[in-house]
C-alpha positions as CSV (number, residue, x, y, z in Angstrom):
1,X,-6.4,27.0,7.6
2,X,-10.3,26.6,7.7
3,X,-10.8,22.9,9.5
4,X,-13.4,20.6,8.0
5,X,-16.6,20.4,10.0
6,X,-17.6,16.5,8.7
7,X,-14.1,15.4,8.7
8,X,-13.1,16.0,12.1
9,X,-16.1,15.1,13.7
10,X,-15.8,11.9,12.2
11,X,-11.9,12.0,13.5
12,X,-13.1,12.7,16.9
13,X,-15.8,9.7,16.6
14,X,-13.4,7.6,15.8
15,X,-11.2,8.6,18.4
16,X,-14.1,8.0,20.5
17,X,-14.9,4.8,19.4
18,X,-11.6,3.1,19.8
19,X,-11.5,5.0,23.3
20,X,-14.7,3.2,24.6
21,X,-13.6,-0.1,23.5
22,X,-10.4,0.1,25.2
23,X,-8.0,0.1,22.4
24,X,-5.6,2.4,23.6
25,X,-5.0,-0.6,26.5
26,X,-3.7,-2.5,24.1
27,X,-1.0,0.2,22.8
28,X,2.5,-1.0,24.0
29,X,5.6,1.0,22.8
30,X,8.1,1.1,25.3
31,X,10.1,4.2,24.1
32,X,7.0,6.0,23.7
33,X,7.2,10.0,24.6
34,X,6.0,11.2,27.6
35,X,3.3,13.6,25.6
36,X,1.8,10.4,23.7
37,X,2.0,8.5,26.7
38,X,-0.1,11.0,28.7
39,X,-2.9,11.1,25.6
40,X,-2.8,7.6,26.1
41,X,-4.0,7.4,29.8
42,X,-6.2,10.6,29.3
43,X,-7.9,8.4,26.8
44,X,-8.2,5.5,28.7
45,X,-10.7,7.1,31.1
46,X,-13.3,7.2,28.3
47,X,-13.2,2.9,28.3
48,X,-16.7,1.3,28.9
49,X,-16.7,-0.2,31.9
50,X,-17.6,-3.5,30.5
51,X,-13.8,-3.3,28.5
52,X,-12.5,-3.6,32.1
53,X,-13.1,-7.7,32.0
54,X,-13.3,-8.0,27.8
55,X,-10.7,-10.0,26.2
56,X,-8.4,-8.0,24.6
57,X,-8.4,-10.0,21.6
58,X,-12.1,-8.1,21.2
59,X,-11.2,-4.3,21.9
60,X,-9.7,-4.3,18.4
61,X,-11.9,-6.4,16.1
62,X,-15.2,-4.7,17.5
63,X,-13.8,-1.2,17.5
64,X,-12.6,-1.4,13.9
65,X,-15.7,-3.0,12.4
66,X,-17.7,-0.3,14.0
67,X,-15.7,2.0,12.1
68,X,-15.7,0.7,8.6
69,X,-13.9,-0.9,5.6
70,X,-10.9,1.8,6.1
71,X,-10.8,1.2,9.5
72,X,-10.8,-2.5,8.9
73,X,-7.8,-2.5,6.5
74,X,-5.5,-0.7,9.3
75,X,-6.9,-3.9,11.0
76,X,-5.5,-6.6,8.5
77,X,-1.9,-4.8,9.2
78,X,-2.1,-5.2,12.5
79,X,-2.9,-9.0,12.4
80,X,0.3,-9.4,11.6
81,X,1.9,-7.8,14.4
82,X,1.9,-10.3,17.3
83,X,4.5,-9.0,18.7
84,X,3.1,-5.2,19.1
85,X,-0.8,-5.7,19.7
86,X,-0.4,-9.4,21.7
87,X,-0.9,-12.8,19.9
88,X,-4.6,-12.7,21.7
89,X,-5.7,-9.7,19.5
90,X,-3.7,-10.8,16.2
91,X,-5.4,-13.9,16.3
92,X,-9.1,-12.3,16.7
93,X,-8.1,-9.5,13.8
94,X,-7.1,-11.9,11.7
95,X,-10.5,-12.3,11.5
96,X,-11.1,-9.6,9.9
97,X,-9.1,-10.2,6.5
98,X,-12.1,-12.7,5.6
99,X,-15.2,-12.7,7.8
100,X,-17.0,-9.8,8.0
101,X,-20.7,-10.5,7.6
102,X,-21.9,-10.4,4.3
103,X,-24.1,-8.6,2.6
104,X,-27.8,-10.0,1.1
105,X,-27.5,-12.2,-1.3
106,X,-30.1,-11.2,-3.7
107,X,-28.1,-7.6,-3.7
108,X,-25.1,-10.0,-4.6
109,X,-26.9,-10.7,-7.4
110,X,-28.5,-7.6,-7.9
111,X,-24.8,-6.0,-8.7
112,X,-23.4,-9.0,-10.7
113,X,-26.7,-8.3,-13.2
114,X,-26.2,-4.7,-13.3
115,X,-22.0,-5.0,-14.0
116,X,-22.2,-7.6,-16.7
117,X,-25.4,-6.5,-18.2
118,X,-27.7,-10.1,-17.7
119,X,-29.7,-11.8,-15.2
120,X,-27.3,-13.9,-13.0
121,X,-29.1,-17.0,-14.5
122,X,-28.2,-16.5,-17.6
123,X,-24.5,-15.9,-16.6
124,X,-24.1,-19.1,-14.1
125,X,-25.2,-22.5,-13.9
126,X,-25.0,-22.1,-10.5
127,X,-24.5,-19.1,-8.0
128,X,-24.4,-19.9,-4.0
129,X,-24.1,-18.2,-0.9
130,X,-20.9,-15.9,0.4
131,X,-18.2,-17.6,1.6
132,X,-15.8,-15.0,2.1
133,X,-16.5,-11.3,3.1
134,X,-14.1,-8.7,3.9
135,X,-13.8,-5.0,3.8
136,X,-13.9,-4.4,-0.2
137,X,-16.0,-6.5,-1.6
138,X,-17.1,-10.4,-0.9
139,X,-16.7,-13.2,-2.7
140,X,-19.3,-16.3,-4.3
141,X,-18.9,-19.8,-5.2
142,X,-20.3,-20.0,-9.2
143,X,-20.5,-22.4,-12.3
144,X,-19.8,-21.3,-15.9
145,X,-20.1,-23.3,-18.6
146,X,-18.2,-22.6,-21.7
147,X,-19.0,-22.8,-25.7
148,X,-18.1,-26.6,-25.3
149,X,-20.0,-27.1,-22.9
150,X,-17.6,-27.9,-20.1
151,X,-18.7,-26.6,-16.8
152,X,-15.6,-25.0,-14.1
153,X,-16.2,-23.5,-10.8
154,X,-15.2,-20.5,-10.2
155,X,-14.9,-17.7,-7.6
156,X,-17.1,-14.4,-8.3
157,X,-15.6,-11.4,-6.1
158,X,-18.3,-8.5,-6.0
159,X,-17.7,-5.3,-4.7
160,X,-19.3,-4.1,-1.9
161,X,-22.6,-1.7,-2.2
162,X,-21.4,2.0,-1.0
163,X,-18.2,1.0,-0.1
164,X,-16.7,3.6,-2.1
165,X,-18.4,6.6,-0.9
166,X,-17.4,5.2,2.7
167,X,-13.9,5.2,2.0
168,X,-14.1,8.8,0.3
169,X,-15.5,9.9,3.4
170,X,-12.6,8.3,5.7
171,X,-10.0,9.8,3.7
172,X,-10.8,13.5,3.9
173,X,-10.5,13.0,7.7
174,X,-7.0,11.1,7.1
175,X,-6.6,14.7,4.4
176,X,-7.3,16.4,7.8
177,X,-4.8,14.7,10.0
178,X,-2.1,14.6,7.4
179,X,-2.8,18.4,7.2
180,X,-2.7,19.5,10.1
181,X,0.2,17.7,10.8
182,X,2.1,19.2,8.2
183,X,1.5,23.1,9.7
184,X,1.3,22.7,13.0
185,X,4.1,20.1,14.0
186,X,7.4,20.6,11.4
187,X,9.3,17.4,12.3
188,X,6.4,16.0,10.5
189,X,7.2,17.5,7.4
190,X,9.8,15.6,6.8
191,X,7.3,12.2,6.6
192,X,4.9,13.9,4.0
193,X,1.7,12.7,6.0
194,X,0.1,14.4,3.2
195,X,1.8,12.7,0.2
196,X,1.5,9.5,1.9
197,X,-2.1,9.9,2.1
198,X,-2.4,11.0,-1.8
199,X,-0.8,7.1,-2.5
200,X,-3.5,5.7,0.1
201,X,-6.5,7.4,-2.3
202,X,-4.3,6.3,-5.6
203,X,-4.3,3.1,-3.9
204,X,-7.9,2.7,-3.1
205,X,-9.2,3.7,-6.4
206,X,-7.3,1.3,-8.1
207,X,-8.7,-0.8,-5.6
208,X,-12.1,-0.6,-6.2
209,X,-11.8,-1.1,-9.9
210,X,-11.6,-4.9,-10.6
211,X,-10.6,-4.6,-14.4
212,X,-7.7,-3.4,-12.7
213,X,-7.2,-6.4,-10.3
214,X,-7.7,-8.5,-13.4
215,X,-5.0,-7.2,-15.7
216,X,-2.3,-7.1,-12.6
217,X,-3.3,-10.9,-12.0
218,X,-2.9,-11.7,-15.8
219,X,0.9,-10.0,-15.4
220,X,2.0,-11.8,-12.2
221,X,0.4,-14.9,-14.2
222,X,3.1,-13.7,-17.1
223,X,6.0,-12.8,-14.6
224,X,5.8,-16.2,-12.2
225,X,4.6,-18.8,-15.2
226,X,8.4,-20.8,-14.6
227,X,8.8,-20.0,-10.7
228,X,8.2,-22.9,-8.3
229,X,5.4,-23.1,-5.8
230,X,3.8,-20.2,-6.5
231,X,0.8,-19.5,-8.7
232,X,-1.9,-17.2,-9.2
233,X,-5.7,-18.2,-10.1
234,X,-6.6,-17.4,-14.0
235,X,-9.2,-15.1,-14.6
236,X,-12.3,-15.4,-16.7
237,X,-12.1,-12.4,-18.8
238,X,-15.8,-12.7,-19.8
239,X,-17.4,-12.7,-16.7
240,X,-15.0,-9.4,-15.2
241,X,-16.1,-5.9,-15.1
242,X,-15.6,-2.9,-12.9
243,X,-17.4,-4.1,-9.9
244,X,-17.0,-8.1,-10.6
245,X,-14.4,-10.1,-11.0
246,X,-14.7,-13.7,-12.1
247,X,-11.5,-16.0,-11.5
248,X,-10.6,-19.7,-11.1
249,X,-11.6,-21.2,-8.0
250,X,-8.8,-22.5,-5.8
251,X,-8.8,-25.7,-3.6
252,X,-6.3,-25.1,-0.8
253,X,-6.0,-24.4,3.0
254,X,-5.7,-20.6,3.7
255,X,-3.0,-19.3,5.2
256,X,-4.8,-17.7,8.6
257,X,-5.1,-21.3,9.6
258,X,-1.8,-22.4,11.2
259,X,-3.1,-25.4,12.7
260,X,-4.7,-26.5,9.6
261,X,-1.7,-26.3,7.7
262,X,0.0,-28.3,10.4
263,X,-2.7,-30.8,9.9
264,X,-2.2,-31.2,6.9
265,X,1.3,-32.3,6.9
266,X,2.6,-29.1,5.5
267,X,6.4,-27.7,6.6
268,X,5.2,-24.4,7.9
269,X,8.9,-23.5,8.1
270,X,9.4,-24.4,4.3
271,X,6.0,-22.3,3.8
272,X,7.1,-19.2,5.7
273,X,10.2,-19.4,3.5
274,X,8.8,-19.3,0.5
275,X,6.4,-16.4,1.5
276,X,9.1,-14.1,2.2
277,X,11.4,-15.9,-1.3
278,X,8.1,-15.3,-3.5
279,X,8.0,-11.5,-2.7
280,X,11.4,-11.0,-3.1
281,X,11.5,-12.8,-5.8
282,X,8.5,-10.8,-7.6
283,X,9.9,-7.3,-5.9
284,X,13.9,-7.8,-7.5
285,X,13.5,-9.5,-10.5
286,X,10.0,-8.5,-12.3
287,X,9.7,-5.0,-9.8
288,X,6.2,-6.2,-9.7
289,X,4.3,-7.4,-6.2
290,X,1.4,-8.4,-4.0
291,X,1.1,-5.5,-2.1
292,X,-1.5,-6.8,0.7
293,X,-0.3,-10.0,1.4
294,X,-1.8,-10.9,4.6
295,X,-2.7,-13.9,5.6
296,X,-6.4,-14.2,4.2
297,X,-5.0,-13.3,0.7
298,X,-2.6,-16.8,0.5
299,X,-3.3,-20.3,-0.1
300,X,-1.6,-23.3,0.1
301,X,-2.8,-25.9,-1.9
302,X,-2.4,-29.8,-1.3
303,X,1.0,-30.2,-3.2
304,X,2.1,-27.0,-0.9
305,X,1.9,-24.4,-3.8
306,X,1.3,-21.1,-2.6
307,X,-1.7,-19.2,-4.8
308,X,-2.1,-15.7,-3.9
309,X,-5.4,-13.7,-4.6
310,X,-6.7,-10.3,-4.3
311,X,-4.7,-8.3,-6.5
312,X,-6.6,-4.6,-5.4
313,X,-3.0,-3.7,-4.2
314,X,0.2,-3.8,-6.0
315,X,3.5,-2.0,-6.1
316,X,5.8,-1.0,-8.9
317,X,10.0,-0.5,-8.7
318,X,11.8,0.7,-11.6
319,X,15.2,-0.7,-12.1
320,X,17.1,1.8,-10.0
321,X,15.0,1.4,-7.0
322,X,15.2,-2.4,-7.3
323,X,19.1,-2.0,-7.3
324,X,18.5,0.0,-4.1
325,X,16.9,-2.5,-2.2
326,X,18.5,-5.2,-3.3
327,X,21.8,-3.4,-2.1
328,X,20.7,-2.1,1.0
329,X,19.1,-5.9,1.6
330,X,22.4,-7.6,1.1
331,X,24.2,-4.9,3.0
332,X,22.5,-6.1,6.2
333,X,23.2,-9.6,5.1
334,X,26.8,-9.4,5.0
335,X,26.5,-6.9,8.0
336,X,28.1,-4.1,5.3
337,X,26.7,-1.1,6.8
338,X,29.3,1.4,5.6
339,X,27.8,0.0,2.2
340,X,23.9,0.5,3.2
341,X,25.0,4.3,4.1
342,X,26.2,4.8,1.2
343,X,23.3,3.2,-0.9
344,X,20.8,5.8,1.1
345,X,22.8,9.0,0.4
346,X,23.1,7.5,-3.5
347,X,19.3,7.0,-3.5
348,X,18.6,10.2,-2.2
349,X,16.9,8.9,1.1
350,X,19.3,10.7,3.5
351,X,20.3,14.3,2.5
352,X,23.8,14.8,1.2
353,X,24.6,17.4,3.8
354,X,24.7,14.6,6.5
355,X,27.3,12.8,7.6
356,X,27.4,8.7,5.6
357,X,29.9,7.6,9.0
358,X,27.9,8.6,11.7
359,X,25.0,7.4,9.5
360,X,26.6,4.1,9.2
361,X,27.0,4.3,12.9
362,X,23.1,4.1,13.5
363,X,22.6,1.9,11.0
364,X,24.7,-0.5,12.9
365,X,22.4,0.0,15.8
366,X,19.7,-1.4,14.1
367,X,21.3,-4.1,12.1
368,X,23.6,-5.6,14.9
369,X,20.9,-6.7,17.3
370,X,18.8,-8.7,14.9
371,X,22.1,-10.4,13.3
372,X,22.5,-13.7,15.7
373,X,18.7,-14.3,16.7
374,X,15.5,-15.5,15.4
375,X,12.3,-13.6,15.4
376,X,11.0,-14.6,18.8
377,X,14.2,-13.2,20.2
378,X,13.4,-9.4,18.7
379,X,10.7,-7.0,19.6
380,X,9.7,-5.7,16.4
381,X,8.2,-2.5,18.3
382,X,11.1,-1.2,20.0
383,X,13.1,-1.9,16.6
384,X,10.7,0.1,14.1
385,X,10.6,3.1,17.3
386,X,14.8,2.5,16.7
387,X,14.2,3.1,13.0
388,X,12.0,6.3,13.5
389,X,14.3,7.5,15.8
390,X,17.3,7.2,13.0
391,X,14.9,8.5,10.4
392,X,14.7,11.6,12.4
393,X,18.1,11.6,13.2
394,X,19.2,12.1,10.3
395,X,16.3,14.2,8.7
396,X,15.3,11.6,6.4
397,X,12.2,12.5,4.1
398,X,9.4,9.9,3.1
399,X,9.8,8.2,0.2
400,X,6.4,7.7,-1.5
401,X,7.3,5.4,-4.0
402,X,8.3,2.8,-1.4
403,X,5.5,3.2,1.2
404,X,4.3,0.5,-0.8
405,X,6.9,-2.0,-0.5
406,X,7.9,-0.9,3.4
407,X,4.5,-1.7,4.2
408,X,4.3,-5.0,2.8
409,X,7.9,-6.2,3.5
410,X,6.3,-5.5,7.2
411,X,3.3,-8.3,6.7
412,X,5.4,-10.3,4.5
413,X,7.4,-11.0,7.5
414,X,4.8,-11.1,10.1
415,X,3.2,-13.8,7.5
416,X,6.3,-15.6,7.6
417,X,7.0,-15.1,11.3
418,X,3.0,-16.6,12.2
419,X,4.0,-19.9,10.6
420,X,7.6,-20.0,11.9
421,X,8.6,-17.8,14.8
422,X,12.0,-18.8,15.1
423,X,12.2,-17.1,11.6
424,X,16.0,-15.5,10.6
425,X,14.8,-13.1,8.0
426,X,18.5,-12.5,6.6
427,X,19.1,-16.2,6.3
428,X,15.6,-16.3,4.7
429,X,16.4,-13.7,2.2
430,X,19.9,-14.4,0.9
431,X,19.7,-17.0,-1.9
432,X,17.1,-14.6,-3.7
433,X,19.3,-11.6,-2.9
434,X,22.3,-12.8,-3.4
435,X,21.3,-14.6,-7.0
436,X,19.7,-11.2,-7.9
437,X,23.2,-9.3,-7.2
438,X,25.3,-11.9,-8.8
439,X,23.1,-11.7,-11.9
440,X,22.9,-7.9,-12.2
441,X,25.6,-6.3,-10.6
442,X,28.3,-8.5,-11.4
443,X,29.8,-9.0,-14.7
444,X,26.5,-9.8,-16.7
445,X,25.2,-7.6,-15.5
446,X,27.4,-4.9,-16.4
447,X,27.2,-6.3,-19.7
448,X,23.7,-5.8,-19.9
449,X,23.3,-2.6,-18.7
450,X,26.3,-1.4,-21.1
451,X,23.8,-3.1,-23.5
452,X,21.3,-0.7,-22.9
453,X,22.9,2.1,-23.2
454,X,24.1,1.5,-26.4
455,X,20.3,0.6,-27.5
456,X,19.4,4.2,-25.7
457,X,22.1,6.1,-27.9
458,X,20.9,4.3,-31.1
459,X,17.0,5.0,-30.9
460,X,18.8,8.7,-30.1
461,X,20.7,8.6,-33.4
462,X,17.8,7.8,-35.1
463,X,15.6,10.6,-34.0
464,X,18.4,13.6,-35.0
465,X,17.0,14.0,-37.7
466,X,13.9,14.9,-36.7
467,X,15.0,16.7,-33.6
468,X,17.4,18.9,-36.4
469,X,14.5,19.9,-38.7
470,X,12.6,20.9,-35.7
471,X,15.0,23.4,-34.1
472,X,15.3,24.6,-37.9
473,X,11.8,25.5,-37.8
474,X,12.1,27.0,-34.8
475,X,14.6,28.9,-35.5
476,X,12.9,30.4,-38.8
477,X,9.8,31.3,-35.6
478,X,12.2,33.3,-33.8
479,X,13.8,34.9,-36.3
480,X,10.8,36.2,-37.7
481,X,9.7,37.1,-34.4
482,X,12.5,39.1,-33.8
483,X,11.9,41.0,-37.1
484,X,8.0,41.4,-37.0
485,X,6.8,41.2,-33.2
486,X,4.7,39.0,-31.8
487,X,1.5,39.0,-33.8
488,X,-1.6,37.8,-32.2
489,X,-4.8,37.1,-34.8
490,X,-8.2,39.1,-33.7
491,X,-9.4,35.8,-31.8
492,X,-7.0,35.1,-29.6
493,X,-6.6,38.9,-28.8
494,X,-10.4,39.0,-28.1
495,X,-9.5,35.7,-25.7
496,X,-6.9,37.1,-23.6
497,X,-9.3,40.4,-23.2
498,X,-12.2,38.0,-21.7
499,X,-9.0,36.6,-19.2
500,X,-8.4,39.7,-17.9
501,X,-11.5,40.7,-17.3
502,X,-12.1,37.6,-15.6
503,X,-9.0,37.8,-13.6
504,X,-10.1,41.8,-12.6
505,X,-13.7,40.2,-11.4
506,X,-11.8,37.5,-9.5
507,X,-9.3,39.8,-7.9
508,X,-12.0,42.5,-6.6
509,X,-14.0,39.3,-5.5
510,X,-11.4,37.9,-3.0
511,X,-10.4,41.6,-2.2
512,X,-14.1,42.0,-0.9
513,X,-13.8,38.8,0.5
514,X,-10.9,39.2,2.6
515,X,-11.9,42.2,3.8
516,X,-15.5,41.4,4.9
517,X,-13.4,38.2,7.0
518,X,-10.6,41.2,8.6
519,X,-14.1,42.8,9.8
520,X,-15.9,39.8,11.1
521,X,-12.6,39.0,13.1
522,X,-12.1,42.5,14.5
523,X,-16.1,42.6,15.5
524,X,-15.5,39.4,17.0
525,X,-12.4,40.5,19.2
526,X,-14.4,43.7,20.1
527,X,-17.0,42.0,21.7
């Protein structure tokens, strides 16, 4: 496999990078392998000496915002992991969801001319300075006034100049990784680095396309109209193109500060709740969600309605998956695990040739510790090394349709867990759960499901017809073939002649090819 020049050298920068600012300090899994653990150390040679006394809320923040937007991202993950980077560097990351430095404002305005076609004073009443800047795009107070003559403030997210390119750029090195990954370590394989990296560039693109953003926050609009305390800001449809996005401004406290919340007389127990309620809510019933919702991305307004913004990511479950989760969730609940077994082999997540008992076994492992303690009792890193363990146990393959949701169920709770640490996720998640399996596994839901099925054999019935009169016809095609031959008219005789000439060309080319490489390797090994 040829290795990309560009792609690893920025691999081994970045390795570099995170090496001098002392990042690999900060790394603490306790059943780490010894092979890991010596990179580690090696790597740790290469700190800067000045690292030795930095805080080491620092080494991360300064090492990812040297690296870039990509970079950065991994960064908003980690904010939510107190409990694996220290709550000294989760509070400094957190910094990076929303306070980047932002770029010039007459560029700002530069862009917002260019997407929507007219000078920014004709557009706006008024148009001030960034307030918010993160690693997509950055966001501006604004005035519109509408045909009545009503002036509204709203929020004006632009997206970042070259930001795209730099992410291109980042993900043929993460290409590279995932690639090599795949050949030269097999137990790998089984995680489909490579696949998982094709959802990061689906991911991104959608991202970066904020026509996009606006149509999913017009659905979750739809989906949560009736659902209390929560919201989503309206956007101004106007005002919205592929690089801008105009929505409703929203008064509220963001969710990064705790202490504010506190301040303001908010329950942050009631708050962390409802965090963890919404996306379950969202994920079960409409198998729509927020798929990045960290804490720069929530806010709680004065009445304690959560608004969430920044809609780049979402997920999607059709209804099967949904039924997964939902059973595998309340088998943990109820401590069920024979039932959660069974629910992976069903879904396909554990191949049928293993065993569901012993698999039940390890699932126990994981399930019976948490059962009984609140979130400040658990280390979240030696449970997800657990979970890797059983998930190579039991040769279990990625599922790409739920990195997705695994990811965000992760920052949902670390969300959760940063305004109430004594958190019990089970107890958290049950009414929603529970209400979602009473309603569609039970009786009604049976009901409805039988429902569908007859609605899938009628639109069925309908189209025989038309399925009938077209294997007639193609009969009569076969027949005649059978009789006559297979005719081809002068064109696309002359076309498949141009093909194989092609194809001839092509196969002498890489014949030539390959042999001109065999000789450049056997020179090489001769001298």
């Amino acid at each position: 496999m040829a290795l990309p020049v560009m792609p690893f050298f920025r691999l081994v920068r970045a390795g570099f990078v995170m090496a001098r600012e002392g990042v690999y300090g900060l790394v603490y899994l306790p059943d780490l392998p010894t092979g890991p653990r010596l990179a580690i150390a090696m790597a740790r040679l290469l700190e800067r000496r000045a690292v030795k006394t930095k805080s080491a809320n620092l080494r991360l923040s300064d090492a990812l915002n040297k690296l870039g937007p990509s970079y950065v991202k991994l960064g908003q993950f980690l904010a939510t992991r107190a409990d694996v980077v220290g709550k000294d560097a989760a509070r400094e990351l957190s910094a990076l969801q929303d306070q980047l430095p932002p770029f010039d404002h007459e560029a700002a305005k530069a862009a917002v001319a260019e997407q929507l076609g007219r000078p920014v004073d004709e557009i706006f009443v008024e148009f001030g300075e960034a307030v918010a800047a993160a690693s997509i795009a950055q966001v501006h107070p604004a005035v519109i006034r509408d045909k009545n003559g009503n002036e509204r403030k709203v929020a004006v997210k632009i997206l970042r100049p070259g930001v795209a390119r730099r992410f291109q750029r980042d993900l043929q090195s993460y290409y590279l990784v995932a690639r090599l990954a795949e050949r030269f370590h097999a137990p790998s394989r089984r995680l489909r680095p490579v696949a998982v990296v094709d959802t990061l560039a689906q991911s991104v693109a959608i991202e970066m396309d904020f026509r996009l953003e606006a149509a999913a926050l017009s659905e979750m609009a739809e989906n949560t109209a009736n659902d209390p305390g929560f919201r989503v800001p309206a956007v101004e449809w106007l005002h919205t193109s592929k690089g801008v996005l105009t929505m409703e401004w929203v008064d509220g406290r963001k969710m990064s500060d705790v202490e504010g919340l506190g301040e303001d007389g908010h329950d942050l127990e009631a708050l962390g709740a409802a965090v963890i309620q919404s996306f379950l809510r969202h994920t079960l019933r409409d198998g729509f969600f927020h798929a990045d919702m960290h804490q720069g991305n929530l806010f709680v307004e004065p009445d304690g309605t959560l608004v969430a913004v920044d809609f780049g990511i979402i997920g999607r479950l059709n209804k099967r998956e949904r039924r997964f989760l939902a059973e595998i969730l309340f088998g943990f609940i109820t401590r069920n695990y024979k039932r959660v077994a069974e629910v992976h082999f069903e879904a396909g997540y554990v191949p049928a040739d293993q065993d569901v008992d012993m698999f039940a076994q390890a699932i126990r492992a994981i399930g019976e510790p948490i059962h009984g303690h609140d979130a400040s009792e658990i280390s979240m890193a030696r449970l997800l090394t657990q979970l890797f363990e059983v998930t190579e146990l039991f040769e279990m393959r990625t599922q790409t349709q739920l990195i997705m949701l695994q990811k965000t169920m992760v920052v949902v709770e670390g969300v959760a867990r940063s305004l109430n640490p004594n958190l019990d996720m089970w107890r958290t998640a049950e009414p929603v759960v529970g209400d979602w399996i009473k309603e569609n596994l039970g009786p009604v839901g049976k009901l409805r499901d039988a429902g569908d099925i007859l609605s899938a054999l009628t639109r069925a019935a309908n189209d025989l017809p038309l399925f009938a009169d077209r294997i007639g016809h193609m009969s009569k095609e076969l027949e005649k073939m059978t009789t006559e031959g297979l005719r081809f008219d002068d064109e696309t005789a002359e076309a498949i002649g141009r093909a194989e000439a092609r194809h001839t060309r092509s196969g002498r080319i890489a014949l030539w090819v390959i042999a001109l490489s065999l000789g450049a390797i056997a020179a090489h090994i001769v001298l």
